[in-house]
Structures are given as structure tokens and as C-alpha cells.
Steps between C-alpha positions, in 0.01 A plus 500: 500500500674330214880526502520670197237735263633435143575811275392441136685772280419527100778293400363274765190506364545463128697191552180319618373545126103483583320456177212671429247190563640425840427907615143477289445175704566649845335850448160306366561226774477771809214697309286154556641453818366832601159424444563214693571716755877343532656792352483840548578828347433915644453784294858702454571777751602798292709879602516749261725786602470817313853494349353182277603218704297224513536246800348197536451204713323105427394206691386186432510139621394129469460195727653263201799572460551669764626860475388871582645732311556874515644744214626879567530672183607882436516660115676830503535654181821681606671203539670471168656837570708281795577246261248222690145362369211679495364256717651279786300265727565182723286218592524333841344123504413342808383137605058625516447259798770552747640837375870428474651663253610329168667721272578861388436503090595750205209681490562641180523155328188427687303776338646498190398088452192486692369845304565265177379198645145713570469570136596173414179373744290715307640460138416124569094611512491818294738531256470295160712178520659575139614834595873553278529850557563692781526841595679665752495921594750535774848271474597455834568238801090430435502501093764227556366232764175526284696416185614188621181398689265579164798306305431194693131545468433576131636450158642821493682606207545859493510771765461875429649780755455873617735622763548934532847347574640334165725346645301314711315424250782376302628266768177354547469422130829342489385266789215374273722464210736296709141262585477438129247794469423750234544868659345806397607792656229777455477857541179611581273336765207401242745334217618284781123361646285500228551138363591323818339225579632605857585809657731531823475877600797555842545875456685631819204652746562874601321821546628642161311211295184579317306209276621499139375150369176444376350152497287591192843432323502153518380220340227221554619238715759689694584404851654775697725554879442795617810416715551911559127531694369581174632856537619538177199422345228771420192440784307575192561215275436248717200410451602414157602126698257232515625352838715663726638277810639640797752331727338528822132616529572580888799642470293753262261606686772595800660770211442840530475523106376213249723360259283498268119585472334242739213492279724348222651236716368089460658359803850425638778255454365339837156414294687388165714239682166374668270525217268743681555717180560397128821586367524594094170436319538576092783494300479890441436632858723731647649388817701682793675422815516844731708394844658651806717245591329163692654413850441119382709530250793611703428217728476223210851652361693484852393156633556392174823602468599408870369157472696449150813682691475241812485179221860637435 
């Protein structure tokens, strides 16, 4: 066993300033690897309690570099009422060859960039590359790692918002003003999507939430993250999309209930990456990315950060 397993907090974590092309690089780099069969990644283990909890548990590893890496995850939506997040998680890293542990990470930060760096993998393939407006329904911890990974990928120059909480949605816009963007802070869901070139939808998951956007709304050419397991938007209108990529095609079929029609679905981030699918094909398609959350991803974010934390 190693002398000592390495804590990575947030403050930690933000100090290792990963750009967006470096976590791109290393989620795309283990998604090849894995059909090399030198990386691998298992479908999410998932407990729902009746009081609205939502538990749940990752894996994945790779033989280059070498780490295994597990995530435990809970979202309580009473949590705010305590004054804490609505979700808290950790991520333990280990060496995948010999097993001795490496580090114990912020799993928040983990989800919060890797979640980003997902759509930011997909974006590359589906969403047009001269995409300057983006939409965002939901203004939290999500709405704001995807404004700076979308920043760094586009030539974004104006961002629209919807938050039931205005001041959330307030704070967020200020944090695009202070990037040099134009913000427009909206009041009704459909003002704020309808002429975004891209659309990052993180509404908090809970029983009480019933589907109230309708991708008829938008316009040719969107691109769209369905970062909230598409739950806010109508099952109805989906088929409005012309290509709708999942995150994990096995991982899918493991759920008890689709994300989205499976009818409607092209392939998975797994196939994009590989070129077993194509990503956007006109100007004017419609394009969506509906995800659960990909183990790889967590893995790409914590060796990455561990190996940039070890360089000193």
C-alpha cells in the first residue's frame, strides 16, 4: 500500500485549471481505448428510495493510464432545507493493475466537469460549429460548468436563461456578463430556447417534475443537452429531432425506463467518437444529446486531474 492516498478537495481541484481540450482529449481517448479493449466502462448501478432519493454508483477503468475508478453519488432533494447540495458524491481512484489506492477526489467537481466535458464530446460532432447563442433552462452548478466548456468551444456571443429561481438565474447571467457575454434573462421557458443555436436543459430531477418544453419550439440547426435525462422535455415532441445520441447504448438497455423513445435514438457517444455512426448531417437538422451520466467520463476527469495534481 502506498504511504499516502491523496485527497483532492474543490479548491484543490480548480487550481489544476484543465481546459476544455485536455478533458475532450481524455474522454474521446478512453472511448477508443475501449474498443480496443484497454479501457473499460459498466452500466451505473442505480437505488431509488420512495422518499425521492436517488443513489448511484460507477465504474470504469483502463490499462493506459492506469486507473480504476469508482463514483458514489446521492441527490436528495431535501437537502437544501439543511443548508447542503442537493447532491454530494466522492470518487475513489485506484492504481487498475495492482489495486493500491491513489486518491480520494471531490466528487462533485468531478460530475459537475465531466457532465460538461460529455456535452462538449458531443457538441464537437452534432452541434453546428458557428453556434453564438446558447440557451440554458435551469442555472445551477450544471448551467455553469457547461457555460464555460461551450465558451471554449464556440463563438458564443450571447446566452439566454430560465431559472423558477430568479435569482439563480440572475447570478448565472452575471457570470456570462463577467466572460464578455451578452445575457438575457428570460421569463418563460419558450422565449429563452427558441433561437438558440444550443440548448443546455439541467432542471433538478424529482418526483414533482412533469415535461414542460417542447422541442417543436426551436429552430433549425439547434443542438441540444438533455443534461436533466430529458425529463423536462415532453416524450411527445421528440420525434421532432433528426438525431438523437445517447451516452451509453448499454447502459440503456440496463434502465428500467428509456430516456427517450428507443426508436428515435441514432447511436451513442461510444459510436460518434469511433465513427460507427455519423454525427450532424445538414445544416438544418435538429440534433440532441440525452445522457445518464458515463462512468468513462468520471474516470477521464479523475486520472486527469491526479496525474496534473502529481506534476505539482
Amino acid at each position: 500500500m502506498t504511504s499516502k492516498i491523496h485527497y483532492l478537495s474543490t479548491n484543490e481541484l480548480d487550481r489544476l485549471s484543465l481546459s476544455t481540450q485536455e478533458i475532450v482529449d481524455r474522454i474521446e481517448n478512453l472511448l477508443v481505448r475501449q474498443s480496443q479493449k484497454q479501457a473499460w466502462n459498466a452500466p451505473k448501478s442505480v437505488i431509488t428510495p420512495p422518499d425521492g432519493r436517488y443513489m448511484m454508483a460507477t465504474l470504469s477503468a483502463s490499462d493506459d493510464p492506469p486507473f480504476l475508478a469508482t463514483k458514489s453519488l446521492i441527490l436528495n432533494p431535501d437537502n437544501p432545507k439543511q443548508g447542503l447540495p442537493i447532491i454530494n458524491s466522492l470518487v475513489t481512484l485506484l492504481d487498475s493493475r495492482t489495486g493500491i489506492p491513489l486518491a480520494i477526489i471531490d466528487g462533485n467537481w468531478i460530475t459537475a466537469i465531466r457532465t460538461a466535458g460529455l456535452t462538449a464530446v458531443a457538441s464537437k460532432y452534432l452541434a453546428r460549429s458557428d453556434s453564438s447563442i446558447a440557451a440554458f433552462v435551469g442555472c445551477g452548478v450544471q448551467a455553469h460548468s457547461h457555460l464555460r466548456v461551450l465558451s471554449e468551444s464556440f463563438p458564443l456571443k450571447a446566452i439566454r436563461a430560465y431559472n423558477r429561481s430568479t435569482k439563480s438565474r440572475d447570478v448565472f447571467c452575471r457570470a456570462a456578463e463577467a466572460m464578455g457575454l451578452t445575457a438575457i434573462a428570460c421569463e418563460t421557458p419558450r422565449e429563452t430556447i427558441k433561437d438558440a443555436d444550443i440548448v443546455v436543459t439541467s432542471v433538478t430531477i424529482s418526483p414533482q417534475l412533469k415535461p414542460f418544453l417542447d422541442a417543436n419550439w426551436l429552430k433549425p440547426g439547434v443542438f441540444v443537452s438533455m443534461v436533466d435525462l430529458a425529463a423536462s422535455w415532453l416524450p411527445e415532441s421528440m420525434n421532432t429531432f433528426d438525431q438523437i445520441v445517447l451516452d451509453d447504448l448499454e447502459q440503456e438497455s440496463s434502465m428500467e425506463k428509456p430516456l427517450v423513445n428507443p426508436a428515435l435514438v441514432s447511436g451513442d457517444l461510444f459510436g460518434l467518437v469511433n465513427g460507427k455512426i455519423t454525427g450532424r448531417k445538414n445544416i438544418d437538422d435538429k440534433t440532441a444529446f440525452a445522457f445518464r451520466g458515463l462512468a468513462i467520463g468520471d474516470l477521464a476527469l479523475a486520472g486527469l486531474a491526479y496525474q496534473r495534481f502529481r506534476k505539482g
